[in-house]
C-alpha positions in Angstrom: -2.7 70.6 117.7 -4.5 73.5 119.7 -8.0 72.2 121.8 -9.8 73.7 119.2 -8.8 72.1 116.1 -8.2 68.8 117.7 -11.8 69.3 118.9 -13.4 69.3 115.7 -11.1 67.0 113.9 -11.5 64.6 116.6 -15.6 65.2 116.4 -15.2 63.7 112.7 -17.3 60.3 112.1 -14.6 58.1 111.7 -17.1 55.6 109.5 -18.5 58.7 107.6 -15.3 59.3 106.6 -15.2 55.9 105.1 -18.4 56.2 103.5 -17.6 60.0 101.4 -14.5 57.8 99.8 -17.2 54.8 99.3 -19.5 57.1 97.6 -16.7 59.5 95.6 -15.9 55.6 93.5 -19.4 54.7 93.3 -20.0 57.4 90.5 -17.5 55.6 88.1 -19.4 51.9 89.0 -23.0 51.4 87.2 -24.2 48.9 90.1 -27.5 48.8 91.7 -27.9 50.9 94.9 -29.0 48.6 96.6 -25.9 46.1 96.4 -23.7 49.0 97.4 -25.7 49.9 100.2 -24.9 46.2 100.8 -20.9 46.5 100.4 -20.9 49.6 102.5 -22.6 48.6 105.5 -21.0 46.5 108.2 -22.4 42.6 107.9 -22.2 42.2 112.1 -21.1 44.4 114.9 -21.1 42.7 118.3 -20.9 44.6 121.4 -20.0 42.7 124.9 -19.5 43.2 128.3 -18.0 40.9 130.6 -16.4 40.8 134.4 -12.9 40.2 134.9 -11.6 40.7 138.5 -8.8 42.9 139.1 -7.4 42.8 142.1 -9.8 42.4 145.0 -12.5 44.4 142.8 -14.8 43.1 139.8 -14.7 45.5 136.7 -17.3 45.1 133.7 -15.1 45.2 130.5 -16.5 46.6 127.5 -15.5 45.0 123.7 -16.2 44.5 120.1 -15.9 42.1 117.1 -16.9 43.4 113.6 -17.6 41.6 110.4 -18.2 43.8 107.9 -18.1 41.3 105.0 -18.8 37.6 104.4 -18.1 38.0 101.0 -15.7 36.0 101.4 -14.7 33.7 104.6 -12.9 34.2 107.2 -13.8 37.4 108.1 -9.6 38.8 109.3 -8.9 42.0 111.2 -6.8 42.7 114.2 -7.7 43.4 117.7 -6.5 46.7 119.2 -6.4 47.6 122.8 -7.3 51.1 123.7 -9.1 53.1 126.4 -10.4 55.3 123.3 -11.5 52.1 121.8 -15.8 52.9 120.4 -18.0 51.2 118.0 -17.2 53.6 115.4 -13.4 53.1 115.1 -14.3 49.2 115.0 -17.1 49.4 112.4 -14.7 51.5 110.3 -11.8 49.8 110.9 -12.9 46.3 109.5 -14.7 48.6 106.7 -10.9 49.2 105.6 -9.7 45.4 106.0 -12.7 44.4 103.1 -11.1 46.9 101.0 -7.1 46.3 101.4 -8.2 42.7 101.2 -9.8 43.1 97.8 -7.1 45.2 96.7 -4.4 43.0 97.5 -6.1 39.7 96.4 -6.0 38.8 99.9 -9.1 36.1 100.3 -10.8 37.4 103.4 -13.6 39.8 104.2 -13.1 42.5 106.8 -12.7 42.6 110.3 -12.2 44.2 113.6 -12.0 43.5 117.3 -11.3 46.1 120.0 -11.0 46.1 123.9 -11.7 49.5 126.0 -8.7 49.2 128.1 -5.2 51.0 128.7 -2.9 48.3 128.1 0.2 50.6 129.7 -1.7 50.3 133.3 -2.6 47.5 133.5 -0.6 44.4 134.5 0.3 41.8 132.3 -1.8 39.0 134.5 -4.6 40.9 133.9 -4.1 41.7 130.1 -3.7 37.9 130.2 -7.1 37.4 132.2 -9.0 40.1 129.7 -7.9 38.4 126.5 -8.9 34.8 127.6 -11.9 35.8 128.5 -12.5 37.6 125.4 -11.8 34.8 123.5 -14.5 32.4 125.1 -16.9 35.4 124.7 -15.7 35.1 121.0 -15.7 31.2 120.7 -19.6 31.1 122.6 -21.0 33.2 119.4 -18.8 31.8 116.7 -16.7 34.8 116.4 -13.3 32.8 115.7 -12.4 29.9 113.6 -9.7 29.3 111.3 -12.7 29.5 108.4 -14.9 31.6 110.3 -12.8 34.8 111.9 -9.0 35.6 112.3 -7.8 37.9 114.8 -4.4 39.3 114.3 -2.9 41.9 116.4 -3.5 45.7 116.1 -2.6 48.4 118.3 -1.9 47.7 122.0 -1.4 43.5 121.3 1.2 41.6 119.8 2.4 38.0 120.1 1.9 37.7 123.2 -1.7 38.9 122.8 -2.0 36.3 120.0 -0.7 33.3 121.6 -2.9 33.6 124.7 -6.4 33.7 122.4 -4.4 30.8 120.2 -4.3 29.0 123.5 -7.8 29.4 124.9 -8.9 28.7 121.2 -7.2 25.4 121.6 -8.3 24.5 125.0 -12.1 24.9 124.2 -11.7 23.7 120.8 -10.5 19.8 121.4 -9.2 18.1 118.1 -9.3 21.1 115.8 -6.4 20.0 113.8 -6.3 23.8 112.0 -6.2 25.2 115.7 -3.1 27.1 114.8 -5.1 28.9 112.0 -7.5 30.8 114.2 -5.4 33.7 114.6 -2.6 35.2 113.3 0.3 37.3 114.8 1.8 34.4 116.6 5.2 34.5 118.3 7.3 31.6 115.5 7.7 29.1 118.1 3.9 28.9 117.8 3.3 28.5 114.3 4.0 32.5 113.6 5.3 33.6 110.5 8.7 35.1 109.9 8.8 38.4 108.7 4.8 39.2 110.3 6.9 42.2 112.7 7.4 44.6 110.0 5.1 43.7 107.4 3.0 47.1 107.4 6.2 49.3 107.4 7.9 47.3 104.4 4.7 47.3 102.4 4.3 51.0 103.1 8.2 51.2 101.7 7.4 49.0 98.9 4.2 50.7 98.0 6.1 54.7 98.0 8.9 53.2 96.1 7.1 52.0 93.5 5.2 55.3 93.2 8.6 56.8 93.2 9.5 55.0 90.4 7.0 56.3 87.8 8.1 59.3 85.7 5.2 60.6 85.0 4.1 60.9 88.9 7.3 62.0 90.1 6.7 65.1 86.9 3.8 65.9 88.3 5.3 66.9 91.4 8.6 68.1 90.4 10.5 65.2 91.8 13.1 63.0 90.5 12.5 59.2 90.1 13.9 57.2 93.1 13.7 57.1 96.8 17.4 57.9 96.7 18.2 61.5 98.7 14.2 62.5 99.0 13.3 64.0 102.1 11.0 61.7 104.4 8.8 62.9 107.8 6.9 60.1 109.4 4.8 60.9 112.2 4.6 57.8 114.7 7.8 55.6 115.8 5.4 52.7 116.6 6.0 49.4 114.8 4.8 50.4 111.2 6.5 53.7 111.7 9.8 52.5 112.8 10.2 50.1 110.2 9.0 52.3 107.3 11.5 54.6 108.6 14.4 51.9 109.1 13.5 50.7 105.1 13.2 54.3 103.7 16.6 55.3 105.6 18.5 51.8 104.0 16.9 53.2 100.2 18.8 56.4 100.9 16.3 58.7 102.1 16.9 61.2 104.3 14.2 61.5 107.1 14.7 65.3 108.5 11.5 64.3 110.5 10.3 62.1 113.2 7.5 62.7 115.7 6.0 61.4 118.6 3.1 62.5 121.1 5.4 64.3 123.3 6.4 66.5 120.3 8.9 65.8 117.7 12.5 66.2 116.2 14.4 67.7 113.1 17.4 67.8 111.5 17.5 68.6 108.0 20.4 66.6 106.8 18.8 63.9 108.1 18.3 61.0 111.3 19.8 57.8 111.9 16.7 56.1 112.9 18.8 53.8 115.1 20.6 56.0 116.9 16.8 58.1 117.3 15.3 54.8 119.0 18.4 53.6 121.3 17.9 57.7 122.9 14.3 56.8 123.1 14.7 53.4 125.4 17.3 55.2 127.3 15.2 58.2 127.8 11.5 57.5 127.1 11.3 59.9 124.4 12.7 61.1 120.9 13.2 65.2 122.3 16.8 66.3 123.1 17.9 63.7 120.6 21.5 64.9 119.8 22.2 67.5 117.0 18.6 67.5 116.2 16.0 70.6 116.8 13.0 69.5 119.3 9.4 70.4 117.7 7.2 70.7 120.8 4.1 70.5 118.7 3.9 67.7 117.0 1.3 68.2 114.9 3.7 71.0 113.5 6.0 68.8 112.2 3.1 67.6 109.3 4.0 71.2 108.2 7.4 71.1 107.6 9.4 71.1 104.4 9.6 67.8 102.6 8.9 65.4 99.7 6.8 62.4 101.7 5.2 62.3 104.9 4.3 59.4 106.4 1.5 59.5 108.8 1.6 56.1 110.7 0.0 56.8 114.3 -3.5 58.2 114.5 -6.4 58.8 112.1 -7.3 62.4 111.2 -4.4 63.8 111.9 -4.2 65.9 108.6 -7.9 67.8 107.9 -9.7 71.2 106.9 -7.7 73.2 109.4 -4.1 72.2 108.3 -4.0 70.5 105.3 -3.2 74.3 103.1 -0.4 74.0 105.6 1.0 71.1 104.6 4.5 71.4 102.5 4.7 67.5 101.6 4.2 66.6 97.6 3.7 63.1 98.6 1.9 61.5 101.9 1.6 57.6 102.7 -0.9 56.7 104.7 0.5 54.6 106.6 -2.1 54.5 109.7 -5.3 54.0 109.1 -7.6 56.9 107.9 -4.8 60.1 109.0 -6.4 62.2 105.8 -9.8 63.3 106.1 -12.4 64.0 103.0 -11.8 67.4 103.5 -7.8 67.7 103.5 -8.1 65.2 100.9 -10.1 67.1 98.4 -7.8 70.5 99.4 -4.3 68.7 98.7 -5.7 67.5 96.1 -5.9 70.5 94.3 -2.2 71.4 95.6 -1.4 68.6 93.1 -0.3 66.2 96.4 -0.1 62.9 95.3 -1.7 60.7 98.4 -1.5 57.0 98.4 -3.9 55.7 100.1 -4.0 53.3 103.3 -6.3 50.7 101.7 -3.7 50.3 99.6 -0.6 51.1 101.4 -1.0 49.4 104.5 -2.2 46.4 103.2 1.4 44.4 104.2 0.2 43.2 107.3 -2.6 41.3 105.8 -0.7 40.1 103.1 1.6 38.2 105.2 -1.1 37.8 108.0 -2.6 35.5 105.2 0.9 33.8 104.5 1.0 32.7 108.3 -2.7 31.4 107.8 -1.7 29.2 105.1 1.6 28.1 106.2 -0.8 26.8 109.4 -3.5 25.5 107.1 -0.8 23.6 105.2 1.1 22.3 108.4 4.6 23.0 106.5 6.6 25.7 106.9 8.2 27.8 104.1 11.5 27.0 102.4 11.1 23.6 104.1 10.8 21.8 100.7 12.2 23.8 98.4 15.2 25.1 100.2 17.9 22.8 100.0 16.6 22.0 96.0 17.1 25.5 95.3 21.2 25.0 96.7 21.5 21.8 94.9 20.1 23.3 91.9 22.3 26.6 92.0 25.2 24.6 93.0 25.4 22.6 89.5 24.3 26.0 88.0 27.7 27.9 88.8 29.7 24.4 88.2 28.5 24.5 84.8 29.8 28.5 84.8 32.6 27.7 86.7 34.1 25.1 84.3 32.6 27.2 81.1 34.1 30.3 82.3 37.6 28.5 83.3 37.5 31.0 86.3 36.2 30.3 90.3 33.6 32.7 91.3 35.0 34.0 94.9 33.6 32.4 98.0 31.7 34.9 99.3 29.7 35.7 96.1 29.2 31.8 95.6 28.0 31.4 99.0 25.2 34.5 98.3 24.4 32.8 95.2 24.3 29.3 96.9 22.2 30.0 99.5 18.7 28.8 99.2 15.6 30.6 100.0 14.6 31.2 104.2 10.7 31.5 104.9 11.4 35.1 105.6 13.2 35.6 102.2 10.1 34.2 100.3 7.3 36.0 102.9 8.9 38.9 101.9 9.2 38.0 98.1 5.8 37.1 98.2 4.7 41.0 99.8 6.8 43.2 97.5 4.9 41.3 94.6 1.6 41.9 95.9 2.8 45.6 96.7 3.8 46.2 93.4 1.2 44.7 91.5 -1.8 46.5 93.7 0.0 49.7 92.6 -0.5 49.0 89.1 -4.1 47.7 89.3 -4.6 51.1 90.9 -2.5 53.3 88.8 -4.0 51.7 85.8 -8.1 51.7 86.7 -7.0 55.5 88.0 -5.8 56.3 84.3 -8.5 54.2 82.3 -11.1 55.7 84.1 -9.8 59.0 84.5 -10.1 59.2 87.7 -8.9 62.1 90.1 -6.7 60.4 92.8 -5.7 57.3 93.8 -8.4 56.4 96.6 -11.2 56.8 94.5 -9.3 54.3 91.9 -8.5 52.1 95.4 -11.8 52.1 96.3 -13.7 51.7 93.2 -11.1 48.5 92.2 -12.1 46.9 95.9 -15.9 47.3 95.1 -15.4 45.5 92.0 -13.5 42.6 92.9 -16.3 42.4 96.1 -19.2 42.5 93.2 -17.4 40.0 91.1 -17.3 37.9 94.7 -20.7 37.9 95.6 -21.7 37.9 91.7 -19.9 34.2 91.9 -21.7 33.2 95.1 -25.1 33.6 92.9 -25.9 35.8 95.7 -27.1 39.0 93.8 -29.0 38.6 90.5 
């Protein structure tokens, strides 16, 4: 991206961006202005500074926590580390968590915490010493609670992260029994969910495979139905883009594309994504990735030739100045806000069929909420159903077996044997709420007549949030 162009993309209102899509739905809703004024704006935003000492010196930290809804409680969202970290991102950011959770029937109003650091310079002690501290600033103004607030990781955190603000949670919070429920994200040894990892990338698989199953759709932009053999780009190898890319590449898609900041890589009969991420520990990047063409711009690689593009790094990445560019007949948002109003109403009228990220990237909630129940319920899952499931399938292919006067080969039996793991039912559970928030969509979209997906994603997410408040006897 030239200085220019990133200049004004960059200069974009992240929020307003939010608020164009908020306004585009509200012309298919007959609701008072006044309780969408309500929906739209942000319940809380909490700004802090506090010392930490690094090192012989004493250095003022500056941080956020944003409720945008108490529509429902707890309030969920992640916690991202960033020097580029600003109210705006926050606000915006738990905005986007109301609506994927109201999409995906996920019951939790939006979030979103932030720190103003560089996590890559900064040693772990003092990542360590910044996130307890953070926490107490959160636990002093009731800003975390298993019923109150959830913090799961973002960008820049991780388990790690998560188990430190799990452990100063504890510590000031004697005799919480639900302790384990005040943030999400955990490493499994700590009451962490198997399967949490790669949640966003497999929901953003499930979610452009189900889209790639509907006839109609796949008509509309001269594609054949299936994943199998279409042409993928994603643009960030972080941990949503990797496993997208890892999931898409298993379905039989060929990614020609992958890119990074330092540029990005092609080959157009395709990349083993593997391969692409054991050159990248060994060398620190993707470029010079063998039998593949280096892209030094990677904003070039949005442009190239293909049938999806996955955006999974920053937010408007695709706007006015390159959308007409841009050769892909499907994106998936898969980060956070990458399309802006404008690109959006330009592909648009290329016919580009954009799924939207308060849909798509709605798998890390999803299972984010799985973890908070598993701690709420204090048993993990499988742990009671598992070995009925064996016992029940193992009198199941007697009965065949002895029907059928043939055994069933050992290896097949033991697959058909083998009772459900937590991971196996975490991710049961999100390819079910993937598929069916497609079809909520997809049908509103069509009932409605509505022009893309987002507006039908947004305007289905302010009408579950009415129907919540309507049973609250909050609004007349």
């Amino acid at each position: 991206m030239s200085k220019k162009t990133k200049s004004k993309a960059d200069a974009y209102s992240f929020f307003s961006c939010i608020e164009k899509n908020f306004d585009k739905a509200a012309r298919y809703l007959s609701i008072k202005k006044g309780l969408l004024e309500q929906i739209k704006s942000c319940n809380a935003v909490y700004r802090m500074h506090f010392p930490v000492k690094i090192g012989k010196e004493i250095q003022v930290i500056e941080a956020y926590r944003v409720q945008h809804s108490h529509h429902k409680l707890p309030c969920k969202g992640g916690i991202r580390y960033s020097i580029k970290v600003n109210q705006d991102e926050v606000m915006t950011l738990a905005a986007l968590m109301t609506y994927k959770c109201a999409i995906v029937d996920v019951p939790f109003g939006g979030a979103k915490g932030g720190i103003k650091i560089d996590p890559q310079i900064i040693s772990t002690e003092n990542i360590e010493k910044i996130t307890r501290r953070y926490t107490s600033e959160l636990i002093k103004k009731i800003l975390i609670g298993p019923g109150i607030d959830v913090p799961a990781p973002d960008y820049g955190t991780g388990e790690r992260e998560m188990s430190w603000i799990f452990d100063t949670f504890l510590s000031l919070s004697p005799g919480e029994v639900d302790a384990l429920a005040c943030v999400t994200g955990k490493p499994v040894s700590q009451g962490g969910v198997r399967g949490r990892k790669e949640a966003t990338g497999l929901g953003v698989f499930y979610g452009i495979r189900e889209l790639c199953k509907m006839k109609e759709e796949m008509l509309s932009v001269g594609l054949d139905v299936g994943l199998n053999g279409k042409k993928v780009i994603i643009q960030g190898l972080g941990n949503v883009g990797y496993h997208a890319a890892t999931f898409f590449h298993e379905a039989g898609a060929i990614i020609v594309a992958l890119a990074e900041r330092e540029g990005a890589i092609y080959n157009k009969k395709g990349l083993n994504v593997s391969n692409v991420i054991i050159h990248l520990k060994k060398t620190g990047s993707i470029l010079n990735f063998p039998e593949s063409k280096n892209i030094e711009d990677t904003e070039k690689a949005l442009e190239l030739e293909c049938d999806i593009l996955i955006p999974a790094a920053l937010e408007n990445v695709i706007h006015k100045h390159n959308a007409n560019r841009i050769k892909a007949k499907i994106i998936g948002e898969a980060a956070n806000g990458p399309v802006t109003p404008e690109a959006d109403d330009i592909l648009g009228k290329k016919g580009v069929l954009i799924v939207p990220d308060i849909y798509l990237n709605a798998g890390g909630v999803t299972v984010s909420y799985f973890e908070w129940l598993k701690n709420l319920s204090h048993v993990r899952y499988g742990r009671m159903e598992k070995r009925f499931s064996e016992n029940m399938n193992t009198e199941l292919l007697q009965v065949i077996e002895t029907s059928c006067r043939k055994k069933i080969p050992i290896e097949e039996k033991k697959m058909i044997l083998r009772g459900p793991r937590e991971i196996d039912l975490v991710r049961s559970g999100l390819e079910d709420t993937m598929i069916n928030g497609f079809h909520k969509i997809r049908d509103l979209k069509k009932s409605l007549k509505i022009e893309n997906m987002r507006t039908a994603a947004f305007v289905l997410a302010i009408n579950k949030i009415i129907d919540s408040y309507e049973k609250l006897g909050i609004f007349p």
